[in-house]
N, C-alpha and C positions, 0 to 999 in steps of 0.2 A: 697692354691688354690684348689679349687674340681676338680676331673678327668675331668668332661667337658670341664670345663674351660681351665684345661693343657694339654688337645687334643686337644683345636681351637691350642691353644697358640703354640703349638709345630707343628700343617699344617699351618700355618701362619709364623712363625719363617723358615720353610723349604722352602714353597714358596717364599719368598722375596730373599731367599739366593739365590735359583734353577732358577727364574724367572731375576734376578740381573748376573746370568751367563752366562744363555742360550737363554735366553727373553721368551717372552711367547707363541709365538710358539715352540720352544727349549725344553722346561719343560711339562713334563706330567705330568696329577695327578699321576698315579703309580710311577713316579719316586718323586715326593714332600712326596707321600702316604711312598712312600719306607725309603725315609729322616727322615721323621719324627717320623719313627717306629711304623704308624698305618695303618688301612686299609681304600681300596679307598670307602667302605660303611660309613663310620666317616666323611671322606672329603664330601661326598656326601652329608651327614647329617646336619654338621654344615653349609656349603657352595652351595650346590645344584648346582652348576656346575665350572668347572673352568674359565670363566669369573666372573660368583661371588666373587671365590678367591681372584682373583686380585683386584677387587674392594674394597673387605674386609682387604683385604692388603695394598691397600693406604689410605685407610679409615683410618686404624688403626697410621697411619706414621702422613696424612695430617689431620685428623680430630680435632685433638688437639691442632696444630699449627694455624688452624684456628682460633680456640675458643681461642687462645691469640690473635692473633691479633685484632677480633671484640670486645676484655676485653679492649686491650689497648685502637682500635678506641673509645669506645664508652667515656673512661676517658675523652681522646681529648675533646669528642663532651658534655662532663657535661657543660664547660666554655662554657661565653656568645659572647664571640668573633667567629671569623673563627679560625679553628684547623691550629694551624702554619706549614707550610709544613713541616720540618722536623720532628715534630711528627707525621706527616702520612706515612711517609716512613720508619720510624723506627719501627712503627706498622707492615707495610707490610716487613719487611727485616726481623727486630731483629728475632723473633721469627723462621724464615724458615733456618737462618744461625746457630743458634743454636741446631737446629733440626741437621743440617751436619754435626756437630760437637762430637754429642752425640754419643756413639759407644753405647751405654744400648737403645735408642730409633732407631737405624740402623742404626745410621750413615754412614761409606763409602757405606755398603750395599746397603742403600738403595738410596743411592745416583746415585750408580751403575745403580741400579734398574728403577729411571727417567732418568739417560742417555738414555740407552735403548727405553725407551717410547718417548721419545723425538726424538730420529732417526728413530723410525719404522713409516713407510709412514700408516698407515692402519687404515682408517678410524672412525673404530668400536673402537680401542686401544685409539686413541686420543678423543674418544670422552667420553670416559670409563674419562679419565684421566682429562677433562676439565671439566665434570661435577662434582669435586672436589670441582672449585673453583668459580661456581654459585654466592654463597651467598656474597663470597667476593667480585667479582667485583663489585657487587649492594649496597654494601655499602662505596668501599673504592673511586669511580667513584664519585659521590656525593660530598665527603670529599676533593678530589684534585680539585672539580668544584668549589666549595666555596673557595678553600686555592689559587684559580688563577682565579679570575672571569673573567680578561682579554684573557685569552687561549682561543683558539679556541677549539671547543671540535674536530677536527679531529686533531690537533695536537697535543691536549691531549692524544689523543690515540695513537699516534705513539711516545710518549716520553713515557706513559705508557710499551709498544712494548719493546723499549729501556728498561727500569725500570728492567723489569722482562728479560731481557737477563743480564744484568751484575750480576744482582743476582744468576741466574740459572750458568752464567759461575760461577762464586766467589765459588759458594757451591758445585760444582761440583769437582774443580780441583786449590789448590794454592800451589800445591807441587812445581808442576815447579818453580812458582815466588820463591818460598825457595831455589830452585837451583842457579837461574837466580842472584838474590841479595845476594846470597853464606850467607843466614842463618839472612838477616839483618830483611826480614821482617819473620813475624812470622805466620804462618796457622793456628796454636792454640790459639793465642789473637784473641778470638771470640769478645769478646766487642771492642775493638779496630780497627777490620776489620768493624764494626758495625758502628763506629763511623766517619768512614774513607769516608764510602759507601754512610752514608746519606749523608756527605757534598759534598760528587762528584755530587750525584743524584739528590740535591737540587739544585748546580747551574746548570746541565742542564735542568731542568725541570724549573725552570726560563728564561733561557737562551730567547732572541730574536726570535721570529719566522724566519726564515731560506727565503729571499725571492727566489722568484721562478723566473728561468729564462733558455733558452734554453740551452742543453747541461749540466743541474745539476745548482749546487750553484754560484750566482757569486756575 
């Protein structure tokens, strides 16, 4: 690796840790700059402010997870049929639960790291964070319209809503379930939690539209 390269690698490598502890108000460059055993003209250099950082920081986590997923959608979408729903969820899952999993690509770190982003109220942060996933929604939106022509598209959005909360819980935190089942299920059977996830996912996302009536469901 050339020095450049192992000074992004090494204020990137400290941000995700610094920024995963403290969040990103919490973390300063001088203390990321101090972690990484460079100085705050390098961070400046490669990064150009610490909102860049951070950006470049989940760039680096989500950018590649993405590029699996639009690898697998687009397999799906060679076939002349509609892409069967659970290969569209498994597109959108597999690849981000694996990611959680990896401790060489951040695994709990940076897991840490969207927790964080995920409970700070702050406009400017969520939206650093949402425009990650642009390119996906525009293709994966599409794919579950064709795999459910019946759906409504506003309750496709809110089973979407759904989708990406069980996933976000699941990759965040299944230590407890390892508590709770006293070891029966396993945190580390990534393909298995994978396998487990679509088929949950798929029948709600099937599931009846919910009618409406006063006072909630009846």
């Amino acid at each position: 690796m050339k020095a450049p390269d192992k000074t992004r690698k090494a204020i990137l490598d400290a941000a995700e840790l610094l920024f995963a502890e403290r969040g990103y108000e919490g973390a300063s460059l001088r203390q990321i700059t101090s972690t990484a055993g460079v100085n705050i003209a390098a961070a400046n250099y490669h990064f150009g402010s610490k909102e860049e950082l951070l950006r470049a920081t989940l760039t680096r986590r989500i950018g590649p997870v993405n590029e699996e997923r639009l690898e697998m959608l687009a397999e799906l979408g060679e076939r002349r049929s509609a892409p069967k729903l659970e290969g569209i969820l498994e597109a959108l899952v597999a690849p981000a639960l694996r990611l959680s999993r990896d401790q060489k690509r951040g695994g709990r770190v940076f897991m840490k790291l969207l927790g964080r982003i995920f409970a700070d109220p702050g406009e400017r942060l969520q939206a650093l964070f949402l425009e990650q996933f642009d390119q996906i929604g525009g293709r994966f939106m599409p794919a579950f319209q064709r795999a459910l022509p019946k759906l409504p598209p506003v309750e496709l959005m809110w089973r979407m809503h759904f989708v990406i909360g069980v996933m976000a819980h699941t990759m965040a935190d299944t230590q407890k379930l390892k508590h709770i089942s006293r070891g029966a299920c396993d945190p580390d059977d990534t393909e298995g939690i994978v396998r487990r996830m679509v088929a949950f996912l798929a029948a709600g996302m099937r599931a009846p539209v919910a009618p409406e009536g006063k006072g909630g469901v009846k």
